[in-house]
SEFIZA-3560 file (N, C-alpha, C; in Angstrom, 3 decimals):
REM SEFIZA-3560
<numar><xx>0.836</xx><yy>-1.180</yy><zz>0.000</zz><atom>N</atom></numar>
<numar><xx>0.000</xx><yy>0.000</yy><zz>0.000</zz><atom>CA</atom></numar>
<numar><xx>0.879</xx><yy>1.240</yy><zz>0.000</zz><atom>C</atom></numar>
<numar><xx>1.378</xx><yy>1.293</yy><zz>-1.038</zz><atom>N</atom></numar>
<numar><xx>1.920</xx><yy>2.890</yy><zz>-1.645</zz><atom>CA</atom></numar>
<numar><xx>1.224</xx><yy>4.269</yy><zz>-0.344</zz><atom>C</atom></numar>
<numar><xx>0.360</xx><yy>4.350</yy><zz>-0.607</zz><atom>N</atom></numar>
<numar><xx>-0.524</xx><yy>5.546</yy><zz>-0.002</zz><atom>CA</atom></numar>
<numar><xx>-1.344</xx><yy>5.059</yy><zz>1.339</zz><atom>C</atom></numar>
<numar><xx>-0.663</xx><yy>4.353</yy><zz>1.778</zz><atom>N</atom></numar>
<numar><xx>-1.264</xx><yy>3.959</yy><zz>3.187</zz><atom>CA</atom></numar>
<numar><xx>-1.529</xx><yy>5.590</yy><zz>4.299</zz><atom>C</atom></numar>
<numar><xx>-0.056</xx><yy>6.016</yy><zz>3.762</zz><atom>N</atom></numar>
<numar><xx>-0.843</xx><yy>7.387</yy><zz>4.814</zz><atom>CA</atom></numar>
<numar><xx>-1.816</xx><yy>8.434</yy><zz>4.376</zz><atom>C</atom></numar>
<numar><xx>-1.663</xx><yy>8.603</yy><zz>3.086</zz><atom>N</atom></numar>
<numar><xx>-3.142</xx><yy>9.463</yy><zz>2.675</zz><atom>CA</atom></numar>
<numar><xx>-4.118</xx><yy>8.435</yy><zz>2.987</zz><atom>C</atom></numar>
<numar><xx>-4.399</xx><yy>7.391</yy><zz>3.171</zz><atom>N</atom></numar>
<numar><xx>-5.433</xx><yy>6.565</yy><zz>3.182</zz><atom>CA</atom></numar>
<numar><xx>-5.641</xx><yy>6.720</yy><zz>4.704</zz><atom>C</atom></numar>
<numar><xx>-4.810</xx><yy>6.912</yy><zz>6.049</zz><atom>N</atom></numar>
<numar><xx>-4.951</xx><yy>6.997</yy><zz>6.688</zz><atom>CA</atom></numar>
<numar><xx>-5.283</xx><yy>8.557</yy><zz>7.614</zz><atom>C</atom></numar>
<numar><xx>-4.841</xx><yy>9.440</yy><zz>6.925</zz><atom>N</atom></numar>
<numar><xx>-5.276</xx><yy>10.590</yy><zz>7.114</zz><atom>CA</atom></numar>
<numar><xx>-6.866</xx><yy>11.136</yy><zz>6.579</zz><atom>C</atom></numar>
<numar><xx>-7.253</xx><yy>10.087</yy><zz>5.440</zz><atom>N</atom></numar>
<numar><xx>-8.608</xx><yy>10.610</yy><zz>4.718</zz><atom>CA</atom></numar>
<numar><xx>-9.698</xx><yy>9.706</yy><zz>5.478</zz><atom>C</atom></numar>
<numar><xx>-9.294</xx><yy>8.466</yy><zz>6.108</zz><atom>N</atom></numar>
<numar><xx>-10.288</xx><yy>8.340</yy><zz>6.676</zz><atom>CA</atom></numar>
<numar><xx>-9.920</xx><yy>7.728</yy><zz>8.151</zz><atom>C</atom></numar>
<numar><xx>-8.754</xx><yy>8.028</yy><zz>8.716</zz><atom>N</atom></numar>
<numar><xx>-8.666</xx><yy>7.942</yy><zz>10.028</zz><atom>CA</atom></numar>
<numar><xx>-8.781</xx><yy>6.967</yy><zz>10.455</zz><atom>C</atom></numar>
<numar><xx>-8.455</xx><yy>5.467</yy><zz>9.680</zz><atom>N</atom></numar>
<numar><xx>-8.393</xx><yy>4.470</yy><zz>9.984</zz><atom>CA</atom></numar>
<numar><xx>-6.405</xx><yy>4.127</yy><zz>9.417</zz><atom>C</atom></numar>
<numar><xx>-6.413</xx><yy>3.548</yy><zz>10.942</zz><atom>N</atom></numar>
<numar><xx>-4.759</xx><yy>2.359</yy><zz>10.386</zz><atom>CA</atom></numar>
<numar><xx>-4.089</xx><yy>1.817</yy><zz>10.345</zz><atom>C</atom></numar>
<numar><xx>-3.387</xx><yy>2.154</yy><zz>9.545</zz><atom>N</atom></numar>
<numar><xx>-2.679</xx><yy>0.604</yy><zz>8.670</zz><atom>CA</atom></numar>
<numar><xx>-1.929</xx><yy>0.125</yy><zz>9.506</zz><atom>C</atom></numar>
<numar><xx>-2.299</xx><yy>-1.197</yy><zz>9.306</zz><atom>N</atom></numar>
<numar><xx>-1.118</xx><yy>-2.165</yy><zz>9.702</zz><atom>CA</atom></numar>
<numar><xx>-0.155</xx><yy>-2.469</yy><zz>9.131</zz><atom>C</atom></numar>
<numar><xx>1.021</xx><yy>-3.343</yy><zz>9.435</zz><atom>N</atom></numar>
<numar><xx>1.812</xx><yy>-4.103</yy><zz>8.269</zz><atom>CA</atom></numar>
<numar><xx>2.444</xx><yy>-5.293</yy><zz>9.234</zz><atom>C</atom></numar>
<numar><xx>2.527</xx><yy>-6.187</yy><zz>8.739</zz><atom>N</atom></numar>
<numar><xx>2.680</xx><yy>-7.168</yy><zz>9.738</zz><atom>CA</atom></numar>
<numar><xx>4.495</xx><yy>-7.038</yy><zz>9.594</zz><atom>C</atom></numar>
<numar><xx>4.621</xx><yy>-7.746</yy><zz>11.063</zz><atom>N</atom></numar>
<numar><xx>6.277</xx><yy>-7.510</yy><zz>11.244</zz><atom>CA</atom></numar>
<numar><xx>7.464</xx><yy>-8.268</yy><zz>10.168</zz><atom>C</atom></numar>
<numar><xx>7.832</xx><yy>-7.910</yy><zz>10.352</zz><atom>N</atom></numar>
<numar><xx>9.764</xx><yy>-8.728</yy><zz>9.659</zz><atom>CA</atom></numar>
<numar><xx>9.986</xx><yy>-9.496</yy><zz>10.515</zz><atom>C</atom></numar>
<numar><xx>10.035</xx><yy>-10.631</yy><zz>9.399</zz><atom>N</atom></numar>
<numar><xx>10.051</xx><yy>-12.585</yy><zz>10.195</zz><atom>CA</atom></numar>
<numar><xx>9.377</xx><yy>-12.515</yy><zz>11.037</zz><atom>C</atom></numar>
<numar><xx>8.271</xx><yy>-12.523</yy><zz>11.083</zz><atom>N</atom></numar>
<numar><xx>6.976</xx><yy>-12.775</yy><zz>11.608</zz><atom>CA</atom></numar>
<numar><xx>5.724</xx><yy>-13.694</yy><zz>10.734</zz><atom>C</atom></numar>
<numar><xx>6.205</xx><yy>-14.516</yy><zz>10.001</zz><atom>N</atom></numar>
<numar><xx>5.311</xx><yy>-14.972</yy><zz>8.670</zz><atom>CA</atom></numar>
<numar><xx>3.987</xx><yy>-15.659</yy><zz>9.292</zz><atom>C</atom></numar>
<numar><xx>3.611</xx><yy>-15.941</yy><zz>10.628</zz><atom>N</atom></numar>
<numar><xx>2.497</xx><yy>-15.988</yy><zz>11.016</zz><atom>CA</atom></numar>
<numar><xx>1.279</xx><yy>-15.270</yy><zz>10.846</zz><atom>C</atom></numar>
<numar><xx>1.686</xx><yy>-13.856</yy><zz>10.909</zz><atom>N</atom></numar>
<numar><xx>1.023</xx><yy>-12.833</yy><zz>11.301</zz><atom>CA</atom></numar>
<numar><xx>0.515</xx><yy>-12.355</yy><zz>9.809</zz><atom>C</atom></numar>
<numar><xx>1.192</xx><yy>-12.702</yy><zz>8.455</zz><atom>N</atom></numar>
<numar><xx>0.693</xx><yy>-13.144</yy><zz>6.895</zz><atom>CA</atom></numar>
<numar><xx>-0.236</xx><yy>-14.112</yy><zz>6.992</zz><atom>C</atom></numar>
<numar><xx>-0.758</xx><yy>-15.198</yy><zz>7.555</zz><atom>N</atom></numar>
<numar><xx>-1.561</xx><yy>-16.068</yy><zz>7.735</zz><atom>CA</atom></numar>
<numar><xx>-2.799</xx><yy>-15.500</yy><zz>8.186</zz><atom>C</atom></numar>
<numar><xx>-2.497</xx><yy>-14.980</yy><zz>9.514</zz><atom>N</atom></numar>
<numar><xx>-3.850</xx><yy>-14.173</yy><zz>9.946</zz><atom>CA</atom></numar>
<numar><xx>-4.814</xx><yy>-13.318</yy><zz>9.237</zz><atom>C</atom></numar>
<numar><xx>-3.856</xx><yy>-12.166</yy><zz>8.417</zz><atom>N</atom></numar>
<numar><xx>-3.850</xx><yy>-11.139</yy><zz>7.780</zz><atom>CA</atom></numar>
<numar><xx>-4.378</xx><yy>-12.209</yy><zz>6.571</zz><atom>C</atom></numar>
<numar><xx>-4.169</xx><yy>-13.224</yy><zz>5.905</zz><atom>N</atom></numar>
<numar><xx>-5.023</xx><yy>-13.707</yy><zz>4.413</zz><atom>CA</atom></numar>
<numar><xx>-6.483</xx><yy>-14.026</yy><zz>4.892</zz><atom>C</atom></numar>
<numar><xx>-6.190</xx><yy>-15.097</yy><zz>6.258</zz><atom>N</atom></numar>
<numar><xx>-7.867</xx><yy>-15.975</yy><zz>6.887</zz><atom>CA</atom></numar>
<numar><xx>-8.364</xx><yy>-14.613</yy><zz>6.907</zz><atom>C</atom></numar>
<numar><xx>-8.081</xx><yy>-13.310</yy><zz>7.143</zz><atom>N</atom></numar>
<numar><xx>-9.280</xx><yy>-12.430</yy><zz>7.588</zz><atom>CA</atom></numar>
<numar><xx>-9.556</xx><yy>-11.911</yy><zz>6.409</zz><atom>C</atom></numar>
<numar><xx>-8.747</xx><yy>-11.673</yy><zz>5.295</zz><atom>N</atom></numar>
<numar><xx>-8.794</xx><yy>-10.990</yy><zz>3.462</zz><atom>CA</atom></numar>
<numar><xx>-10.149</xx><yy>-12.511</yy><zz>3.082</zz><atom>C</atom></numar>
<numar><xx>-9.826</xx><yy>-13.659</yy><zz>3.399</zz><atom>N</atom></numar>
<numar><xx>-10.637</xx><yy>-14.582</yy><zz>2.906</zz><atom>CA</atom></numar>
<numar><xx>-12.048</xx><yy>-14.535</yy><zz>3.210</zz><atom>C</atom></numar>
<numar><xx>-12.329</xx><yy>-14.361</yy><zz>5.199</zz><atom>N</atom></numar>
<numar><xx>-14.076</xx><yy>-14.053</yy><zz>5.512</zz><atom>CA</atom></numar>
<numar><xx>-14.289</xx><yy>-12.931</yy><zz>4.893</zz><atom>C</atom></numar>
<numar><xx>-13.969</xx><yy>-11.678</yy><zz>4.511</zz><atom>N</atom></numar>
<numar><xx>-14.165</xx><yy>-10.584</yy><zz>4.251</zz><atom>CA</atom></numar>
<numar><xx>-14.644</xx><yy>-10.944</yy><zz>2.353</zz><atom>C</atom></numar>
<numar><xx>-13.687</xx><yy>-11.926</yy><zz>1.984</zz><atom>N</atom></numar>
<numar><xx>-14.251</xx><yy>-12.106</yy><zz>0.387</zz><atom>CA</atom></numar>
<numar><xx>-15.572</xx><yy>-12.880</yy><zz>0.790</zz><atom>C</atom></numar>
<numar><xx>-16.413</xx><yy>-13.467</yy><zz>1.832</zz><atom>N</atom></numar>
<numar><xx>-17.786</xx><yy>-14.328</yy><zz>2.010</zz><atom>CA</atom></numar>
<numar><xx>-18.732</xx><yy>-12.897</yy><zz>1.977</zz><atom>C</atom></numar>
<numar><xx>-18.104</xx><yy>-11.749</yy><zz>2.109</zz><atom>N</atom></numar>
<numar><xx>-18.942</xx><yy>-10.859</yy><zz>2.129</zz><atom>CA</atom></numar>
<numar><xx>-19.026</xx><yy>-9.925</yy><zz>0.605</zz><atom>C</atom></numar>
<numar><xx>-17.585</xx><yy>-9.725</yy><zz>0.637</zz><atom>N</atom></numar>
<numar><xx>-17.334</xx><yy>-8.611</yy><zz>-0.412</zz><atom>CA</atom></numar>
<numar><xx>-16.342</xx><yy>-9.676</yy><zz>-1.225</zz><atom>C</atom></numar>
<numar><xx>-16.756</xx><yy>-9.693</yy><zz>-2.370</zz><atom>N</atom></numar>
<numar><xx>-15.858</xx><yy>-10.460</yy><zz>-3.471</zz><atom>CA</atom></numar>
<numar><xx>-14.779</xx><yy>-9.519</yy><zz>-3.779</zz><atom>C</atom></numar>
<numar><xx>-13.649</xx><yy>-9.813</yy><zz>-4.534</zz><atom>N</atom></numar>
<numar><xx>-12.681</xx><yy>-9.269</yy><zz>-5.636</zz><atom>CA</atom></numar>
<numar><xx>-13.526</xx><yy>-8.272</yy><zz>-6.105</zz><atom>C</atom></numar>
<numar><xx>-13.186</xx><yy>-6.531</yy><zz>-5.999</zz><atom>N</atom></numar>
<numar><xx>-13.145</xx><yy>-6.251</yy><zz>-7.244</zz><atom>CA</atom></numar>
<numar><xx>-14.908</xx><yy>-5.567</yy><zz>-6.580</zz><atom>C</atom></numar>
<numar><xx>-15.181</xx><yy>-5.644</yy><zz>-5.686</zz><atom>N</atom></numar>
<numar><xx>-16.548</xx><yy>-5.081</yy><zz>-5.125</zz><atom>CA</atom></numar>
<numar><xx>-16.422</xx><yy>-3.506</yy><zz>-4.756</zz><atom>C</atom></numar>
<numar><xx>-17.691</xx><yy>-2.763</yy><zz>-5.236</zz><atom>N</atom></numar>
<numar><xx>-17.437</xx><yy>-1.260</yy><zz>-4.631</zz><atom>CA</atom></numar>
<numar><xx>-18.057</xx><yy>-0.929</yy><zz>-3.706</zz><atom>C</atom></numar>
<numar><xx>-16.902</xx><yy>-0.423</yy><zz>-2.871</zz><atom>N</atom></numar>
<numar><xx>-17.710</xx><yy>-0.555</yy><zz>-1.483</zz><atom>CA</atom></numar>
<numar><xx>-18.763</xx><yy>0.928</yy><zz>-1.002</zz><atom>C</atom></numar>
<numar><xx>-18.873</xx><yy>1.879</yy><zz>-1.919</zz><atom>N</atom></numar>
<numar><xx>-19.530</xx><yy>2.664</yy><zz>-1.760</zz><atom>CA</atom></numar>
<numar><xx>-21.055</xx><yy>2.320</yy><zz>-1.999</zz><atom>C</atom></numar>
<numar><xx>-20.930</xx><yy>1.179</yy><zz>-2.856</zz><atom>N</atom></numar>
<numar><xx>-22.174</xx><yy>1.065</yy><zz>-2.640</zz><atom>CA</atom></numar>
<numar><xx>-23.236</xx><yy>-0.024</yy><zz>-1.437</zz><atom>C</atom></numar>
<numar><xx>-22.661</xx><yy>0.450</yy><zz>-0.054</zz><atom>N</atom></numar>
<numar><xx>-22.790</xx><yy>-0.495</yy><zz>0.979</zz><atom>CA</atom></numar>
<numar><xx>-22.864</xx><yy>0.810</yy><zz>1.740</zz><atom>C</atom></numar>
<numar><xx>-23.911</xx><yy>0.779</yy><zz>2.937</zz><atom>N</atom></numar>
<numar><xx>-24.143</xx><yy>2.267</yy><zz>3.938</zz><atom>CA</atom></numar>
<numar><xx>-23.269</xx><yy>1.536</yy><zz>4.778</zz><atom>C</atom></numar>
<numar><xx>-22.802</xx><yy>2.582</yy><zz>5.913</zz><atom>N</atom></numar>
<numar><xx>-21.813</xx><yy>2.268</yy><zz>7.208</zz><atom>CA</atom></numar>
<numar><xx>-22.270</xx><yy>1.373</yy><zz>7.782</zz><atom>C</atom></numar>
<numar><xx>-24.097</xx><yy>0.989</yy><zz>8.180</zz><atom>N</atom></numar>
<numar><xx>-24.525</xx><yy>-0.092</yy><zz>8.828</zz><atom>CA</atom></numar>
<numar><xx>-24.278</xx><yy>-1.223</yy><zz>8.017</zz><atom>C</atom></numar>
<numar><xx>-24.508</xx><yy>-1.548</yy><zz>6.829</zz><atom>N</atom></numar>
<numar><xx>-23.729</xx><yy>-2.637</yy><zz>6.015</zz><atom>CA</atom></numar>
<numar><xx>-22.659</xx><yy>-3.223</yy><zz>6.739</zz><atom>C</atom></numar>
<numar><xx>-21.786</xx><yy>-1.976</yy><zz>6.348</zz><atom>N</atom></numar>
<numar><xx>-20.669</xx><yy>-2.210</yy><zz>6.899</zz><atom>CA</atom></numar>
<numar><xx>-20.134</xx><yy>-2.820</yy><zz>8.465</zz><atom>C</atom></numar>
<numar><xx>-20.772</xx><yy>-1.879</yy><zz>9.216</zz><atom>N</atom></numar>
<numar><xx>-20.601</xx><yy>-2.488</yy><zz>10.877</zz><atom>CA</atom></numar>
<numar><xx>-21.048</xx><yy>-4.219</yy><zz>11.085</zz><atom>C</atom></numar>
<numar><xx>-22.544</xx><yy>-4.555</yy><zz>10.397</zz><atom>N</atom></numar>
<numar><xx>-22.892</xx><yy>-5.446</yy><zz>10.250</zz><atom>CA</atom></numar>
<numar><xx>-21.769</xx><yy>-6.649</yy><zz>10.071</zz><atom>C</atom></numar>
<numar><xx>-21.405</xx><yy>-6.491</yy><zz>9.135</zz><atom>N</atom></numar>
<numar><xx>-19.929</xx><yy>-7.068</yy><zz>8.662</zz><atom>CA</atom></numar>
<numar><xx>-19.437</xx><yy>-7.367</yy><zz>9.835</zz><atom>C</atom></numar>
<numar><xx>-18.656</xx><yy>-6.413</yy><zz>10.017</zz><atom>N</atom></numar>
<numar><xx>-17.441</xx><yy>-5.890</yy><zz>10.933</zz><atom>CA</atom></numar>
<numar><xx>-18.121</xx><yy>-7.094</yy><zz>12.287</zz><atom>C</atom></numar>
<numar><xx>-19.211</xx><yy>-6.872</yy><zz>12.844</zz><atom>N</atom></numar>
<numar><xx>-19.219</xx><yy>-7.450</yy><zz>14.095</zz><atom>CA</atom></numar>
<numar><xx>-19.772</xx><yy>-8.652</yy><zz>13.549</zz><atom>C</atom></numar>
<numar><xx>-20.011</xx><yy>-9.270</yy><zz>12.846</zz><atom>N</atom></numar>
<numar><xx>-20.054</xx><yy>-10.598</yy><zz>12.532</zz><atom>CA</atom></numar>
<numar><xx>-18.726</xx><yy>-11.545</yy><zz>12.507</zz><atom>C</atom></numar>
<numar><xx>-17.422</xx><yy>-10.514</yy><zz>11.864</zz><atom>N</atom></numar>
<numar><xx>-16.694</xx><yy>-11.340</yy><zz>11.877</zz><atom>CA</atom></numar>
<numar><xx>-16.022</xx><yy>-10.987</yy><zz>13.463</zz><atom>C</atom></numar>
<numar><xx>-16.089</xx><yy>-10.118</yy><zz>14.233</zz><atom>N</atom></numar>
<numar><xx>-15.217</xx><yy>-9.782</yy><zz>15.574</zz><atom>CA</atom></numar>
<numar><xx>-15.918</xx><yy>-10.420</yy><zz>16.647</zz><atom>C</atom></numar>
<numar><xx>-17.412</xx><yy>-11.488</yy><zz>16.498</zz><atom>N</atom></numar>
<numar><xx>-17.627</xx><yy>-12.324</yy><zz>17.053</zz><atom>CA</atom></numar>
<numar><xx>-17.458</xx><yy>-13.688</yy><zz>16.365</zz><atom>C</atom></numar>
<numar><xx>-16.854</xx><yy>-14.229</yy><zz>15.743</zz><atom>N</atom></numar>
<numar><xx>-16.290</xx><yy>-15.628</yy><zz>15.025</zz><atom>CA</atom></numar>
<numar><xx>-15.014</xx><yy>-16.390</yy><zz>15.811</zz><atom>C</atom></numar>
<numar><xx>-15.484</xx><yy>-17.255</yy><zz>16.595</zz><atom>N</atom></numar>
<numar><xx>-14.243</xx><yy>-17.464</yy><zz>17.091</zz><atom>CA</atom></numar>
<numar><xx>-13.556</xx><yy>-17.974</yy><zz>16.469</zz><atom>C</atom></numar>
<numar><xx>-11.698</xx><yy>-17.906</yy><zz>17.045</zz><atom>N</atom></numar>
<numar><xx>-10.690</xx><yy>-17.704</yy><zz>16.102</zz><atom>CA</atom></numar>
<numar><xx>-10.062</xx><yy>-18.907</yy><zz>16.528</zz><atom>C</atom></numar>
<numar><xx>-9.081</xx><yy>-19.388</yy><zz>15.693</zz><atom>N</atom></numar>
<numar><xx>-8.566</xx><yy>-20.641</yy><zz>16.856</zz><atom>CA</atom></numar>
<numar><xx>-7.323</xx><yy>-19.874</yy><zz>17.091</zz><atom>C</atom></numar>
<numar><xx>-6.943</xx><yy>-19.187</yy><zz>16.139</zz><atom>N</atom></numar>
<numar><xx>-5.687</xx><yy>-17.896</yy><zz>17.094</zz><atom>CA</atom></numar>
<numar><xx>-5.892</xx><yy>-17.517</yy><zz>18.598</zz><atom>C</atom></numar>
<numar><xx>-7.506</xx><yy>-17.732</yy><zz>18.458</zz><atom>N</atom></numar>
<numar><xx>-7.277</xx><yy>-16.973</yy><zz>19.862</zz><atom>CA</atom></numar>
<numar><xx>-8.307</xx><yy>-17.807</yy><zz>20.709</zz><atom>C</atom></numar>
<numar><xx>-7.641</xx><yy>-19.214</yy><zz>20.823</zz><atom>N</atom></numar>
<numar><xx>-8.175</xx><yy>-20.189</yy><zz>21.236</zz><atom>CA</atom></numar>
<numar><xx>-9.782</xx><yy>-20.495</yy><zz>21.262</zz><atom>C</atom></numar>
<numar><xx>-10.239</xx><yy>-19.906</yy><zz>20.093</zz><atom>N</atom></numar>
<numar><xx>-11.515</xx><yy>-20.166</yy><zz>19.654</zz><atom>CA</atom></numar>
<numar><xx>-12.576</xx><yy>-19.306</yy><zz>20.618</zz><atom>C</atom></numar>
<numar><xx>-11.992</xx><yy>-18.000</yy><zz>21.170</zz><atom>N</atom></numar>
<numar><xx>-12.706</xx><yy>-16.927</yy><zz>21.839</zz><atom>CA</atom></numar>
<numar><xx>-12.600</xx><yy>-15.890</yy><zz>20.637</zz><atom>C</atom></numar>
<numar><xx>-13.579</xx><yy>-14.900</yy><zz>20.994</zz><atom>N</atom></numar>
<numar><xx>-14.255</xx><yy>-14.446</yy><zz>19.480</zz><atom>CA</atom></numar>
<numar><xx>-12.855</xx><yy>-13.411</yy><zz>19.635</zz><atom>C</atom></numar>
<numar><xx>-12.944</xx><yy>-12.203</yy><zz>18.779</zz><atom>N</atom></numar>
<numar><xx>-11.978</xx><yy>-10.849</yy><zz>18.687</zz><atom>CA</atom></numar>
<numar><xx>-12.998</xx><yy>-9.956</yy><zz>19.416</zz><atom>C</atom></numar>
<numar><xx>-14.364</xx><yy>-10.042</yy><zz>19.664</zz><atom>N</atom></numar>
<numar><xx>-14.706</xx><yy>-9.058</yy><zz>20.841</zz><atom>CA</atom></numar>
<numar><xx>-14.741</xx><yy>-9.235</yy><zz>22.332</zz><atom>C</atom></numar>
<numar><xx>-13.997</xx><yy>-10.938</yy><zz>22.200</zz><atom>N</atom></numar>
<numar><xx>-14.109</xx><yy>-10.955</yy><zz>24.017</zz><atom>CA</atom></numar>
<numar><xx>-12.945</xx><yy>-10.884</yy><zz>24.369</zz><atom>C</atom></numar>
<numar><xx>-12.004</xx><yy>-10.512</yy><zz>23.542</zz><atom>N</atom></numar>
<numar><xx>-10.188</xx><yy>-10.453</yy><zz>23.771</zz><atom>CA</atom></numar>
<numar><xx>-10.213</xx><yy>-8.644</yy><zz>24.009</zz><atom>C</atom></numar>
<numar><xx>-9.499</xx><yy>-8.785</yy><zz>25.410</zz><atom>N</atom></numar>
<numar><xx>-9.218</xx><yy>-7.531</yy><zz>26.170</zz><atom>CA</atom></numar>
<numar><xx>-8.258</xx><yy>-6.516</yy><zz>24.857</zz><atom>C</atom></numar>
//
């Protein structure tokens, strides 16, 4: 992501990048690119989805438990 910081200044969300020799943390980062394609395919515009769309999403997958995180969801992790 070339423009990660205009992307992060325009909408105040950000970026991650997973660490150096850390190739786990590439694993995580695809399983979550993968539930996110059960929603939004390749190549989908996301403007045409309102913010509740969106949240909808969002807390569907931040209650899915993970086995990263011993199969407790991402909203019950402190």
């Amino acid at each position: 992501m070339a423009k990660h910081k205009t992307f992060t200044v325009a909408t105040k969300v950000n970026v991650y990048f997973c660490d150096p020799q850390s190739p786990w943390q590439r694993g995580t980062n695809e399983n979550t690119n993968g539930l996110l394609r059960q929603y939004f395919p390749r190549k989908t515009d996301l403007s045409g989805y309102s913010q509740a769309d969106l949240n909808k999403v969002a807390l569907r997958l931040n209650q899915r438990p993970r086995k990263t995180l011993d199969f407790e969801t991402q909203a019950s992790t402190p």
